[in-house]
N, C-alpha and C positions, 0 to 999 in steps of 0.2 A: 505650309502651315504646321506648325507644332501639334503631333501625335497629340491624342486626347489622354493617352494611356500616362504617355511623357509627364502631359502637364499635370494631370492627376498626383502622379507621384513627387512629382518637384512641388509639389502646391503643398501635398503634406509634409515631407521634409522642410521647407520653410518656414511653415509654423511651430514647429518642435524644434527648430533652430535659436529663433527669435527670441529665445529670451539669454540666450547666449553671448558674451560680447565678443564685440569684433577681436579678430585675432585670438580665438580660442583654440583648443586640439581638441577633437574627436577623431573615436575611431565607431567603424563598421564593423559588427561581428560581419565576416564574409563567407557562410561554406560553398559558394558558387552557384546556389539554386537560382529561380527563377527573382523569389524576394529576398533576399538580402543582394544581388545583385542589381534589380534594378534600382534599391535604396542605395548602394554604392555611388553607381551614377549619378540619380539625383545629388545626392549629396556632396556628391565634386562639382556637379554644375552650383549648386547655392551657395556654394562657401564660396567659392571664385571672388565673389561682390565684395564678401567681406574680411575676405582675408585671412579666414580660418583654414587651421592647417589640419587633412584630413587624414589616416592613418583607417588600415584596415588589419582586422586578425582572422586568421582564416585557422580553426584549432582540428588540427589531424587527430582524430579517436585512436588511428590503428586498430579497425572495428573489421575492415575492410577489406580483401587485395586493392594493392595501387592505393592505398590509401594516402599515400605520400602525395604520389604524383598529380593525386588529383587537386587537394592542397595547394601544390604549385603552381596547378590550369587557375585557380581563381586567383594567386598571389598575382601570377602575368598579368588577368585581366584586369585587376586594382591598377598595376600600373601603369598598363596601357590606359586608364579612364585619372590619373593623374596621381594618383593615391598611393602614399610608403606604404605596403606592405609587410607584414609580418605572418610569418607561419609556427605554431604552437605545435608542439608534439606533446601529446598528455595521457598518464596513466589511467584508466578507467577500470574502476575497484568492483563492487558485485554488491555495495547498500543497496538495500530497495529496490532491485532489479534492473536490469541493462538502459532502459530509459531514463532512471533517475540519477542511475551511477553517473551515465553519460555528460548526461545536465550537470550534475554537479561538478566535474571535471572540468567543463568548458566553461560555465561562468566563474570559477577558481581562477582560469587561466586568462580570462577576459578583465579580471579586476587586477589581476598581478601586470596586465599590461597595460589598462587603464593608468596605474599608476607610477609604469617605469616612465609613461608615456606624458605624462602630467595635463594626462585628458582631461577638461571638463564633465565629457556626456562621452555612454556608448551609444552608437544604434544599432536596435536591434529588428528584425525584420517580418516580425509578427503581423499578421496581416487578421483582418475580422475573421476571415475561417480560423486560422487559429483562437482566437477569441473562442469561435461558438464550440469547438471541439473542446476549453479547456474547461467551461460552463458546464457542459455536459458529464464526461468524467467526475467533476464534481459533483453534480447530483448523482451519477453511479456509486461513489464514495461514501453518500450522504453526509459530503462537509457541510460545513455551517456557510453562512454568509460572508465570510470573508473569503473563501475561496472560490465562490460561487460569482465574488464580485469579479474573478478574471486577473488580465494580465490588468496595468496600471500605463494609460500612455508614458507616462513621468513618474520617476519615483527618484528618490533616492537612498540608498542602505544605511544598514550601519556600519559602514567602515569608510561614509564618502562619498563612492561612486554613483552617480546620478544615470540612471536606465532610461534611455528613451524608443517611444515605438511609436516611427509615425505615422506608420502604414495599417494601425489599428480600425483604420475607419474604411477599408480599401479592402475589395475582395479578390482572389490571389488570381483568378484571371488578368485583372488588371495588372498585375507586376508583371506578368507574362508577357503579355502584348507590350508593354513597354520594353523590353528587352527585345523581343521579334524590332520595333520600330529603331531601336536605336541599335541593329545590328551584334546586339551583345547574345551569345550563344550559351545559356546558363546549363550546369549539369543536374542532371534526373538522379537524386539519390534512390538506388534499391531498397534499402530501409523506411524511404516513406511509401513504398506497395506491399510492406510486408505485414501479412495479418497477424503476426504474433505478438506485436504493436499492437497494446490497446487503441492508442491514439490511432492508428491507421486503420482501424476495425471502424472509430465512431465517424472518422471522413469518407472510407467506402462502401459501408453500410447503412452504420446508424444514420448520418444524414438525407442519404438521399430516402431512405427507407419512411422518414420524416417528414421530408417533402413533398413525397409523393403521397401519403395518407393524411396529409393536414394541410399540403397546399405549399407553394412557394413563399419565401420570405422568414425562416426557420432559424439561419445564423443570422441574418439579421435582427430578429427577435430576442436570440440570445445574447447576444451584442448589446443589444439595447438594456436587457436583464440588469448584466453585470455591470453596463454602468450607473445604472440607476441602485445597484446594491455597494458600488463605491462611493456612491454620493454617502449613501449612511450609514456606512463606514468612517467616513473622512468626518462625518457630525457624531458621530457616537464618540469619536478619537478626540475629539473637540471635548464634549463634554466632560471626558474621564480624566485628559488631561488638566480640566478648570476643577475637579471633585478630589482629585486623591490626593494630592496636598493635604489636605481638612480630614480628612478619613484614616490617614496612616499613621503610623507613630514606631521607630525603632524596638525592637525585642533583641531579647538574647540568640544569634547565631541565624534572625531572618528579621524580619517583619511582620506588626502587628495590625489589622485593618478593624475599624468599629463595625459591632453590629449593627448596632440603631442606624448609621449612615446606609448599611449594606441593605437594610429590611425597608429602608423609606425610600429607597430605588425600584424601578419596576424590574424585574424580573430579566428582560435583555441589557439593561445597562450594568444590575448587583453582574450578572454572571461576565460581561465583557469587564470588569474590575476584578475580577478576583483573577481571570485570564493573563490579566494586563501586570496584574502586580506578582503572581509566579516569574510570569516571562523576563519581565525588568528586571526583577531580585535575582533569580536561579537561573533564568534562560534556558528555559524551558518549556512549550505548549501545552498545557491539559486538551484532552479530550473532554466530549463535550459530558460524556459518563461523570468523569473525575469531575469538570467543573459542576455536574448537577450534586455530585455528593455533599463539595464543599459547600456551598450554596444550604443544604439542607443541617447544616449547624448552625445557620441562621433562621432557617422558616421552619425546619421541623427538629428543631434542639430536643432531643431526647434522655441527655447525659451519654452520646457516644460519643466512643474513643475516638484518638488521634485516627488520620485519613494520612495513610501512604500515598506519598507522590513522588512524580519522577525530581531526584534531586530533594526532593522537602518532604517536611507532613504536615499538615494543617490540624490543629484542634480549637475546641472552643475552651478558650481561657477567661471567665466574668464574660465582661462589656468586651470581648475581643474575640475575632477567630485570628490566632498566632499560625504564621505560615515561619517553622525554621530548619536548617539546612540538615540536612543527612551528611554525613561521613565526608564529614568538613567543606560540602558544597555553598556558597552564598555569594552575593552581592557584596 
C-alpha cells in the first residue's frame, strides 16, 4: 500500500500541477532538506503521466564548509529520482542581513534559470510551518496585511515567473516521513538550529512556547490567518484595479490621483491606492507612516507642504494630491 505520507505529498503536488499543460518544464528549488526533497519526488512521479519535463536547482550560498559538495549530494539525488539537475553557485551580498541577503541571491538564481530553462512554474517547498513561522515575524515586524497574509500557494511576478508551493497545506513532519518511506535520505541544514536566525528562534521557541500555553493547533491557525488575509488581499486588488483608472490622471514628472475619489473611499481602500499608485509609478513601497501622512492631505488638508518620499514627493495641488519623481526617478 502506498505510504500515507507519499500520497499526501503526490496529492499536493498534483493539484498545483493541474492547471499546467501537458508537456510543460518545471523546475524544483532542491537544497536536499527533508521538503523540497520529498516535493522533488512527488513531482517526478506526477509529471511521468503527463509528460512534463522536470528540472531541479539546487543553489550553493557558499554560506558553509562543503557547501559545494553538499549541492552535489542533492544534484545526485534529483537524478537518481529522474530529474536534470542543475547546481547554482551565488554571491550572497550583506542587504538586510544574512537571511534576506541569502533569499535574495537564491530566488535571483531561480528565476535566471526558470528562464534559461523555459520553465512554466518553480516549486518551491514551503510547507505550513513555514507559513505560520512567516505570519508570526510578521506580526513581530508589525506589517500590514499583506505580509501577514503569508507565503501565496500560486503566484506569479513581475518578470513572469510563476511560484508554486504545494506543500503549503502539509505540516513538515509529513515531508519527512515521506522521504523515510521512499528511502530518500535528505540533509539537516546547521542553519536551520541556529538561534541567531530569527526565523529559527520563532520554530524552536516561539512555537512551541505557544502551544504549550494556548493549546495545540497554533500554525494551523496561523495558516488559516494568512489565508483568509489573501482572500482580501486578492478583493482589495480587485477593487483598486476597477478604481484607479477613474481617479488618476498624468502630471508633470509623476502622477496625479483625485481627492474627492481618495476621501469617498474608506480609509483601507484611500491608503491601499495611494500604496498602489507610488509602487506602479516609482516602484517603490511606503511604509505604513509615509502612506498615513499622504492620506492626511486628503482628510486633514492643512496647507502643508510637499511629503518626501522614497523616489517622489507627494503634495496637495486643488482637487489633486500630485505624486512626482525626485532626481529624475518615474514611471
Amino acid at each position: 500500500m502506498l505510504d500515507p505520507a507519499v500520497a499526501a505529498v503526490r496529492l499536493a503536488v498534483r493539484s498545483a500541477l493541474a492547471p499546467l499543460p501537458d508537456g510543460a518544464t518545471v523546475l524544483v528549488a532542491l537544497s536536499g532538506g527533508a521538503d523540497s526533497l520529498a516535493l522533488a519526488a512527488a513531482t517526478a512521479h506526477e509529471a511521468r503521466a503527463r509528460g512534463i519535463r522536470v528540472g531541479s536547482v539546487t543553489v550553493d550560498h557558499g554560506l558553509q564548509d562543503g557547501s559545494h559538495e553538499i549541492a552535489l549530494r542533492a544534484a545526485r539525488q534529483a537524478a537518481g529520482l529522474g530529474i536534470d539537475p542543475i547546481v547554482v553557485r551565488v554571491e550572497v551580498g550583506a542587504d538586510g542581513g544574512p537571511e534576506a541577503a541569502a533569499r535574495a541571491a537564491r530566488y535571483a538564481a531561480l528565476r535566471d534559470a526558470a528562464a534559461d530553462a523555459g520553465a512554466e512554474a518553480v516549486l518551491l517547498g514551503h510547507t505550513l510551518d513555514d507559513q505560520a513561522e512567516t505570519v508570526l515575524l510578521g506580526l513581530a515586524r508589525g506589517a500590514g496585511s499583506g505580509s501577514l497574509a503569508g507565503m501565496s500557494p500560486a503566484r506569479q511576478d513581475d518578470r513572469g515567473v510563476r511560484w508554486l508551493r504545494p506543500l503549503l497545506g502539509l505540516r513538515r513532519p509529513v515531508t519527512r516521513d515521506a522521504c523515510a518511506a521512499a528511502g530518500l535520505d535528505p540533509w539537516d541544514d546547521p542553519h536551520n538550529s541556529e538561534p541567531r536566525f530569527s526565523r529559527v528562534r520563532v520554530r524552536e521557541r516561539v512555537l512551541p512556547l505557544l502551544e504549550a500555553e494556548l493549546g495545540p493547533g497554533i500554525a494551523e491557525a496561523l495558516a488559516r490567518t494568512a489565508e483568509q488575509l489573501r482572500e482580501d488581499a486578492e478583493a482589495f486588488a480587485e477593487m483598486i484595479e476597477e478604481t484607479i483608472e477613474d481617479i488618476v490622471e498624468p502630471a508633470e514628472a509623476g502622477i496625479a490621483v483625485s481627492v474627492a475619489a481618495l476621501a469617498a473611499n474608506p480609509a483601507a481602500l484611500r491608503n491601499r491606492i495611494i500604496r498602489h499608485v507610488v509602487q506602479s509609478e516609482f516602484g517603490v513601497a511606503l511604509t505604513r507612516t509615509q502612506t498615513l501622512e499622504v492620506a492626511r492631505l486628503v482628510t486633514d488638508w492643512r496647507g502643508q507642504g510637499p511629503i518626501d518620499l522614497p523616489a517622489c514627493t507627494a503634495a496637495r495641488r486643488g482637487a489633486l494630491v500630485v505624486f512626482a519623481a525626485r532626481d529624475g526617478v518615474g514611471g
